[in-house]
C-alpha positions as CSV (number, residue, x, y, z in Angstrom):
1,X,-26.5,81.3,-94.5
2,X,-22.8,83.6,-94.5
3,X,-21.2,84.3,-91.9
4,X,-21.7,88.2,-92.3
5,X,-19.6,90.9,-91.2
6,X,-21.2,91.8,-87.8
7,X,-22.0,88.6,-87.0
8,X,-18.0,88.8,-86.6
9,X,-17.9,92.2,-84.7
10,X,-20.3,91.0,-81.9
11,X,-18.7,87.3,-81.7
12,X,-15.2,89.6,-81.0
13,X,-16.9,92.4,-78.8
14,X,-18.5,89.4,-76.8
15,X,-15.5,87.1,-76.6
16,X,-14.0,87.8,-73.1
17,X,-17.6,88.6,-71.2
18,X,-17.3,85.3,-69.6
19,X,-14.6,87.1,-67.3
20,X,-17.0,89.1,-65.3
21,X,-19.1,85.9,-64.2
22,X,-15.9,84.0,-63.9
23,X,-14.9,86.6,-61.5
24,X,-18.5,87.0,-59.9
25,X,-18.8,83.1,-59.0
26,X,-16.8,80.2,-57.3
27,X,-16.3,76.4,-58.3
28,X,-17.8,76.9,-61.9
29,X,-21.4,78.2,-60.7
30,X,-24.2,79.4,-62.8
31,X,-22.7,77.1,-65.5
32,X,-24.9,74.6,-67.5
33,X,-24.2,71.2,-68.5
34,X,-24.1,72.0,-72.3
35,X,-21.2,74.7,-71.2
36,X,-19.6,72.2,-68.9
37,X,-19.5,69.4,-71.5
38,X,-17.3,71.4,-73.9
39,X,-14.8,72.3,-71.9
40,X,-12.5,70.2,-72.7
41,X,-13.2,71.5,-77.0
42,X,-12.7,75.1,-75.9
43,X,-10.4,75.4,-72.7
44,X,-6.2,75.6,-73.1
45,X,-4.7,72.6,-70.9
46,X,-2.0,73.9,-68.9
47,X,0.9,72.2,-69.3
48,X,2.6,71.6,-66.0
49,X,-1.0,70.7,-64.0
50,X,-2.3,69.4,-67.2
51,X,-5.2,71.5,-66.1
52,X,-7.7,73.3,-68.2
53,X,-7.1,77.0,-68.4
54,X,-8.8,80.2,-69.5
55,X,-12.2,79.6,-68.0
56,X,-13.7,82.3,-69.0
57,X,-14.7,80.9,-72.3
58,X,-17.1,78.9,-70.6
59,X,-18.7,81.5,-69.3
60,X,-18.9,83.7,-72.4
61,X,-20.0,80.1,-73.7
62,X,-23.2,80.5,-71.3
63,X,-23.6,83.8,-71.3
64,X,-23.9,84.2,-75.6
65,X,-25.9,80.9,-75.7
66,X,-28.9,82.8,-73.6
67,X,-28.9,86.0,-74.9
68,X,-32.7,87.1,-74.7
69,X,-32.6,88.6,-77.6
70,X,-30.5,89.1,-81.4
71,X,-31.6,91.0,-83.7
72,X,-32.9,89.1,-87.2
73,X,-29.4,88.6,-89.4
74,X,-27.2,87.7,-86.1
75,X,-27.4,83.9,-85.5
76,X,-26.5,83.0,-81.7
77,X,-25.1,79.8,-82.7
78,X,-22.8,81.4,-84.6
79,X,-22.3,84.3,-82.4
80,X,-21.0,81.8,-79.6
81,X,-18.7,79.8,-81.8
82,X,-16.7,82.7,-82.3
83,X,-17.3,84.1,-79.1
84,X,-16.2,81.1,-77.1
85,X,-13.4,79.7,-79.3
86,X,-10.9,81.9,-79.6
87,X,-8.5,80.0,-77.3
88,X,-8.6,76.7,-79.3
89,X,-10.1,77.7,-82.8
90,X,-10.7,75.1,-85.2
91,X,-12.2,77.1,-87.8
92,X,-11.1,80.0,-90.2
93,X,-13.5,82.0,-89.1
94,X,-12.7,81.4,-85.1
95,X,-9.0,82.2,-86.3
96,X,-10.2,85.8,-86.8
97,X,-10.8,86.2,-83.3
98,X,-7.8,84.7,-81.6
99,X,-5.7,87.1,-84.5
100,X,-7.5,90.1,-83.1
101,X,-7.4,88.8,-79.5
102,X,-4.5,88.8,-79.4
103,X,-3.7,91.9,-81.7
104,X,-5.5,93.4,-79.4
105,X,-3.8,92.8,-76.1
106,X,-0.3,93.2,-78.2
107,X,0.8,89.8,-77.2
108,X,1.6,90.2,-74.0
109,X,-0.6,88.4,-72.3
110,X,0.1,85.4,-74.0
111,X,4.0,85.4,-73.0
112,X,2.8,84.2,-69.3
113,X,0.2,81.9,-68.0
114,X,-3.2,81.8,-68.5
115,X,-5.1,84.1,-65.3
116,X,-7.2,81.0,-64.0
117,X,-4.1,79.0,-64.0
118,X,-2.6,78.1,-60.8
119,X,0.6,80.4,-61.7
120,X,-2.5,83.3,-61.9
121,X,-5.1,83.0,-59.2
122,X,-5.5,86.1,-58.1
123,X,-7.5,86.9,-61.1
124,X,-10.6,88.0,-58.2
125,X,-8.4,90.2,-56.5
126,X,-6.7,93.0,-58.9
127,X,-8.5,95.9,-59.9
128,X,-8.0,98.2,-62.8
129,X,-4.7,100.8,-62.5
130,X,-5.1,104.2,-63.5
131,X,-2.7,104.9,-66.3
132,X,-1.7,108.0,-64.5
133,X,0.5,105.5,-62.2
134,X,2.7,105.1,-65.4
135,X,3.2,108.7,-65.8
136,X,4.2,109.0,-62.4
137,X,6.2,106.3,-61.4
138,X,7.8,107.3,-58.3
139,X,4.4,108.5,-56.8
140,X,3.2,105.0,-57.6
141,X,5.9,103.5,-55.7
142,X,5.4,105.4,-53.0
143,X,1.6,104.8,-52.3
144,X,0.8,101.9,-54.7
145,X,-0.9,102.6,-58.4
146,X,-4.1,104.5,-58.3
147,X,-6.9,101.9,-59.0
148,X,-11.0,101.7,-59.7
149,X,-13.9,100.9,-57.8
150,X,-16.0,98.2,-59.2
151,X,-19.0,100.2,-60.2
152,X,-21.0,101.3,-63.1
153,X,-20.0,104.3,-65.0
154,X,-20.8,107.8,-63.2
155,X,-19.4,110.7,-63.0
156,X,-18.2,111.1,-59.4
157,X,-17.0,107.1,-60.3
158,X,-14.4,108.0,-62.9
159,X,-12.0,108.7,-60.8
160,X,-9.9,106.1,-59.1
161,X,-9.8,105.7,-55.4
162,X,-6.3,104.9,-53.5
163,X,-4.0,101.8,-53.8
164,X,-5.2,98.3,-54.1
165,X,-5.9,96.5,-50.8
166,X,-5.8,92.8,-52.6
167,X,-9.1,92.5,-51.0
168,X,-11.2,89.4,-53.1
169,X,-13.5,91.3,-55.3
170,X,-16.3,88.1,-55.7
171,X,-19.2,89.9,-54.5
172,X,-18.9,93.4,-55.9
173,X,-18.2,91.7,-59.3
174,X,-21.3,89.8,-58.2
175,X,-23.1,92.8,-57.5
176,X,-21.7,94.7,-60.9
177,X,-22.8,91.2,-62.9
178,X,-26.2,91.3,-61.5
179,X,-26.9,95.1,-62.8
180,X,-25.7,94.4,-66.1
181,X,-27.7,91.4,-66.4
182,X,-31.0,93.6,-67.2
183,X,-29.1,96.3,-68.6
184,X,-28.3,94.3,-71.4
185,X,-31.8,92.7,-71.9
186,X,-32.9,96.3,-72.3
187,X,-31.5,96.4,-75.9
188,X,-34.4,94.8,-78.3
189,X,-33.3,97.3,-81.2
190,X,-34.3,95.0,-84.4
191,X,-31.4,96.8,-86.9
192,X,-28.3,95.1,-86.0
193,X,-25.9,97.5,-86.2
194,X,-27.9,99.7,-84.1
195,X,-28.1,97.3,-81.5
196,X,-24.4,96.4,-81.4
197,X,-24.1,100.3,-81.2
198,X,-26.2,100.1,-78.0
199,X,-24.1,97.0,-76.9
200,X,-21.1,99.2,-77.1
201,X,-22.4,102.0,-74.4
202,X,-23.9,99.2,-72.2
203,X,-20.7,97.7,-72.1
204,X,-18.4,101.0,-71.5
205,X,-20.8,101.2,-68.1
206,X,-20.1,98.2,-66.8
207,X,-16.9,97.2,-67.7
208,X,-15.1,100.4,-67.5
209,X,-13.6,99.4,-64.5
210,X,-12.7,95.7,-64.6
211,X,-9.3,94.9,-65.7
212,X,-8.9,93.0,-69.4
213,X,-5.8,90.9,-67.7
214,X,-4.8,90.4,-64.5
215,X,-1.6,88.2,-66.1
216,X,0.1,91.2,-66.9
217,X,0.1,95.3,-65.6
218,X,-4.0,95.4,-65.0
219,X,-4.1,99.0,-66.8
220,X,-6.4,98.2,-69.7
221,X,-10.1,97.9,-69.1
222,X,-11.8,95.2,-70.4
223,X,-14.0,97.4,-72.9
224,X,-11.4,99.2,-74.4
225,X,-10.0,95.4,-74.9
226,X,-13.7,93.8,-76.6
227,X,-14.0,96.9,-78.4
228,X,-10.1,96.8,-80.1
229,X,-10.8,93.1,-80.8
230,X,-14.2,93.7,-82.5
231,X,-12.4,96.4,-84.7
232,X,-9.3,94.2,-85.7
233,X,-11.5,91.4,-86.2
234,X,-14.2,93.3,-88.6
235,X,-11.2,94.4,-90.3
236,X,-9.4,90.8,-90.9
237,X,-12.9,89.3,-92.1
238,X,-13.5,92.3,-94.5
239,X,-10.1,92.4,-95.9
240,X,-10.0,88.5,-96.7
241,X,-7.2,86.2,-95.2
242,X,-5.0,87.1,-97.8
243,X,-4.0,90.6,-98.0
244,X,-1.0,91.5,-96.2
245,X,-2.6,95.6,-95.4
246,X,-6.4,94.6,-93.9
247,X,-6.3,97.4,-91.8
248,X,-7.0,101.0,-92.9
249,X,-6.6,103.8,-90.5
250,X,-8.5,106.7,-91.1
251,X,-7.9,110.4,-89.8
252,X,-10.2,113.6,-90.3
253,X,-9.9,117.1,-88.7
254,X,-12.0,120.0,-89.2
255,X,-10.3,122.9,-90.3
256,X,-10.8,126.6,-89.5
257,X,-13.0,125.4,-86.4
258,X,-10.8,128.3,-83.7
259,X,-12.2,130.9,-86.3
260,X,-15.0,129.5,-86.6
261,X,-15.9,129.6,-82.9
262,X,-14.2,132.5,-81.9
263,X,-15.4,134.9,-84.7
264,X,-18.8,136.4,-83.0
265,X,-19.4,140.1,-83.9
266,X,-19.2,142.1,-80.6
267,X,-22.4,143.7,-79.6
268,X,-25.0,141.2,-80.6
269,X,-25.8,139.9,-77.0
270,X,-26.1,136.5,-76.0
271,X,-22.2,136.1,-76.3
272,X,-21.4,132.8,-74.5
273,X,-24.6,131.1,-75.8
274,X,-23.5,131.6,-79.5
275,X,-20.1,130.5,-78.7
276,X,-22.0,127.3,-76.7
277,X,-24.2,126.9,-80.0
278,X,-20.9,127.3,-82.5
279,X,-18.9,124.5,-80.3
280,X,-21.9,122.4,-80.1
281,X,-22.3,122.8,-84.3
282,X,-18.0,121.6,-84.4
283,X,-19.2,118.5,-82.6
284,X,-22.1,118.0,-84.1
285,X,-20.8,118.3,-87.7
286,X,-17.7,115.5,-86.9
287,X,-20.4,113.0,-85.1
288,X,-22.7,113.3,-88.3
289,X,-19.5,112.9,-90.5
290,X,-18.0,109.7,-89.2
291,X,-21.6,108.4,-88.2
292,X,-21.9,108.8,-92.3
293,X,-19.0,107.1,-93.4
294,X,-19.7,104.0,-91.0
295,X,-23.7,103.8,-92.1
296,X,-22.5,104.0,-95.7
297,X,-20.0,100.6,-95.2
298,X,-22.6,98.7,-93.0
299,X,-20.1,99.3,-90.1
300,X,-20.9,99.5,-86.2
301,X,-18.9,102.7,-83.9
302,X,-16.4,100.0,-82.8
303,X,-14.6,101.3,-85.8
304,X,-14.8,104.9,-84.4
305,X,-12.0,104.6,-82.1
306,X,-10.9,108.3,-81.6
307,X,-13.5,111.1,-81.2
308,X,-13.0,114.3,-79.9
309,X,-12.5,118.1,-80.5
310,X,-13.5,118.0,-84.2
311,X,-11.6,114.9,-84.9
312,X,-11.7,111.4,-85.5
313,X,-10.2,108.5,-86.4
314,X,-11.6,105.3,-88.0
315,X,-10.2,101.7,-88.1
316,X,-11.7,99.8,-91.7
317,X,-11.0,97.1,-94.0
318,X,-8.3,98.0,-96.1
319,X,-10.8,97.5,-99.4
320,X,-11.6,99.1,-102.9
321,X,-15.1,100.1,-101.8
322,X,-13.9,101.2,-98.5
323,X,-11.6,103.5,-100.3
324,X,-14.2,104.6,-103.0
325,X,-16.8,106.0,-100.0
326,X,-14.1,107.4,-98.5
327,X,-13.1,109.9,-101.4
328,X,-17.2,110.1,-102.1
329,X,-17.8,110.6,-98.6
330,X,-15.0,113.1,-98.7
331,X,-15.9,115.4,-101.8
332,X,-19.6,115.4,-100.1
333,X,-18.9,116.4,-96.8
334,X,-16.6,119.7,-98.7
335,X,-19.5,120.7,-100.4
336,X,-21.8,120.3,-97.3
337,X,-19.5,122.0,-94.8
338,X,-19.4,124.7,-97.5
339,X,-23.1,125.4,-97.5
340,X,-23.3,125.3,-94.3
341,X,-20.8,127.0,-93.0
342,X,-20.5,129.5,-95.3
343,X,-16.8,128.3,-96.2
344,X,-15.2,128.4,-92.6
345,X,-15.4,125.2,-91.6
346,X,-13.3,122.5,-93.8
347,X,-11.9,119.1,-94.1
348,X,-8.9,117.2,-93.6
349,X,-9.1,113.7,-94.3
350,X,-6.3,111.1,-94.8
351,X,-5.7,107.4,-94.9
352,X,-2.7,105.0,-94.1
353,X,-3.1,101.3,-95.1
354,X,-1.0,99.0,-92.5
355,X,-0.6,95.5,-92.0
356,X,-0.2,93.2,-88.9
357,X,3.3,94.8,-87.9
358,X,2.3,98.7,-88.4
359,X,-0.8,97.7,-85.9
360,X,1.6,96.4,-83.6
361,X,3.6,99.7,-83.7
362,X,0.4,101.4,-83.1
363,X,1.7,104.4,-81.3
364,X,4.2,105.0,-84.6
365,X,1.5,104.3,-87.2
366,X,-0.7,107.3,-85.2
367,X,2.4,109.6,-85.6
368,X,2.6,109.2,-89.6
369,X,-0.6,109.5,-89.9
370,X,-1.1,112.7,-88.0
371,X,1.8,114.2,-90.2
372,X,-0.2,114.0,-93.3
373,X,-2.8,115.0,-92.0
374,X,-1.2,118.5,-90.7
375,X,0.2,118.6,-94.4
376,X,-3.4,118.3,-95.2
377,X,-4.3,120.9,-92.9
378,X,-1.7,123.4,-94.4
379,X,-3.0,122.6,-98.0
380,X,-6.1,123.6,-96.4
381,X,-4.5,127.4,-95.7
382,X,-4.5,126.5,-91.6
């Protein structure tokens, strides 16, 4: 059978999961003989100690190979060749991984040892940084960057405590490994991109919080990381090997939305709840919208990687049928938002086709493409 398209995406979104049980156990426990034995296929050897390096792989190895459950049309064999080889790929396929991996982490990473090596042992002992600590420097400096408790997703746990302590972090990583365990074995949902959907928000709860790198500033979580990788990686396997432009970056805003909102008649009661109900309908209207687009390509939410405030942005394969549904999609949604909205509520969609070096400039590539879609906006009469 093909290697399919989201057989990719969950071999990427997967590929650095061994971290957390790296990190939760000591002297290669929980690992089985079959994961042991191929160490030596998929490990880096380091080349002063001439030691094997990046670990983790082994236990993303173990962890993919005993998945309790796949949906039919993702094969775990598969799944955990790409997963667990994207260090020392010997396969075109595998080669898609390491690209994104690494496309991903913008290369830096790579420029300095490998975090299990013996130039990065404290891989158990750094914890996430706020990002706030880069926007405030001298405050860091002062106290130490802001960091993250180890801890599932909540509320009250989203915001970060004080400076690190460079306390080892074995047993809460233990403890966060153990309760993600059976959250994961909760998801049985038999259509595959629906349950690499569901993978997605079990993995934002429990790896919010644990750093991607520890090799490097430790201010990128490790979901934002699997979830980049899995939409670089979709993209490169969609686009083919060949084309120089895989990646196509999509932007949409809804226009008129302030007007919309704001334009209650006075005097009908119920003020606040209709604005409540108008806000909830913006939101509503840009979650169906890019929901739509991804169902009608076969495509999972880890190419959603901006959503808020009626817009969106959308990482695809730079393709003719991608760009077909996307003008489809487009004239569809104009007529829809028409109806009902009564002609308030617009569009703005635009697209910008990069390659490998325009994703690397990521932050420059956003800015272009922002600034056609404002032209698009003022077309629009906003």
């Amino acid at each position: 059978m093909k290697l399919t398209t989201l057989e990719i995406a969950v071999g990427a979104l997967l590929h650095d999961i061994g971290k957390i049980s790296q990190r939760a156990q000591r002297n290669k426990e929980g690992l089985s003989p079959q994961s042991l034995g191929i160490e030596s296929s998929i490990c880096p050897t380091d080349w002063n100690s001439k030691l094997p390096t990046h670990q983790h792989v082994l236990y993303t190895n173990e962890f993919v190979e005993n998945l309790p459950f796949l949906p039919e049309g993702l094969d775990k064999s598969r799944v955990a060749n790409l997963a667990s080889y994207h260090h020392r790929p010997d396969s075109s396929e595998q080669k898609i991984i390491t690209e994104a991996d690494r496309l991903s982490s913008g290369m830096e990473r790579y420029e300095t040892d490998g975090e299990d090596s013996s130039a990065g042992r404290r891989f158990r002992r750094v914890r996430l940084q706020s990002v706030a600590s880069t926007v405030f420097p001298s405050a860091a400096n002062a106290v130490g960057p802001a960091v993250f408790s180890l801890t599932p997703l909540t509320p009250k746990d989203a915001f970060p405590l004080g400076s690190d302590t460079n306390d080892d972090l074995t047993d809460q990583y233990q403890a966060l490994w153990t309760r993600f365990l059976p959250a994961w074995a909760e998801n049985q949902c038999n259509d595959p991109v629906g349950f690499i959907n569901r993978a997605m928000s079990i993995l934002e709860r429990y790896t919010w919080c644990i750093p991607s790198a520890t090799n490097a500033v430790p201010d990128i979580s490790l979901f934002d990381h699997l979830k980049t990788t899995a939409a670089i990686a979709v993209c490169l396997f969609a686009a083919g090997e060949m084309s120089k432009e895989p990646f196509l970056l999509v932007a949409a805003d809804l226009t008129g939305i302030q007007r919309y909102i704001f334009d209650v008649r006075q005097g009908t009661g119920g003020l606040a709840r209709r604005l409540r109900a108008r806000s909830f309908k913006v939101a509503a209207y840009t979650e169906s919208i890019s929901i739509s687009l991804l169902g009608r390509l076969g495509l999972p939410l880890t190419q959603r990687i901006l959503f808020a405030g009626g817009k969106f942005h959308l990482f695809l394969p730079n393709s003719a049928n991608v760009r077909d549904q996307l003008n489809a999609v487009k004239r569809e949604v104009a007529r829809w938002l028409f109806d009902n909205s009564s002609g308030e509520v617009g569009l703005a969609m635009e697209a910008l086709p990069l390659g490998r070096v325009g994703l690397e400039n990521f932050s420059d590539t956003v800015s272009r493409l922002n600034a056609h879609l404002r032209e698009a906006r003022n077309r629009a009469g906003e």
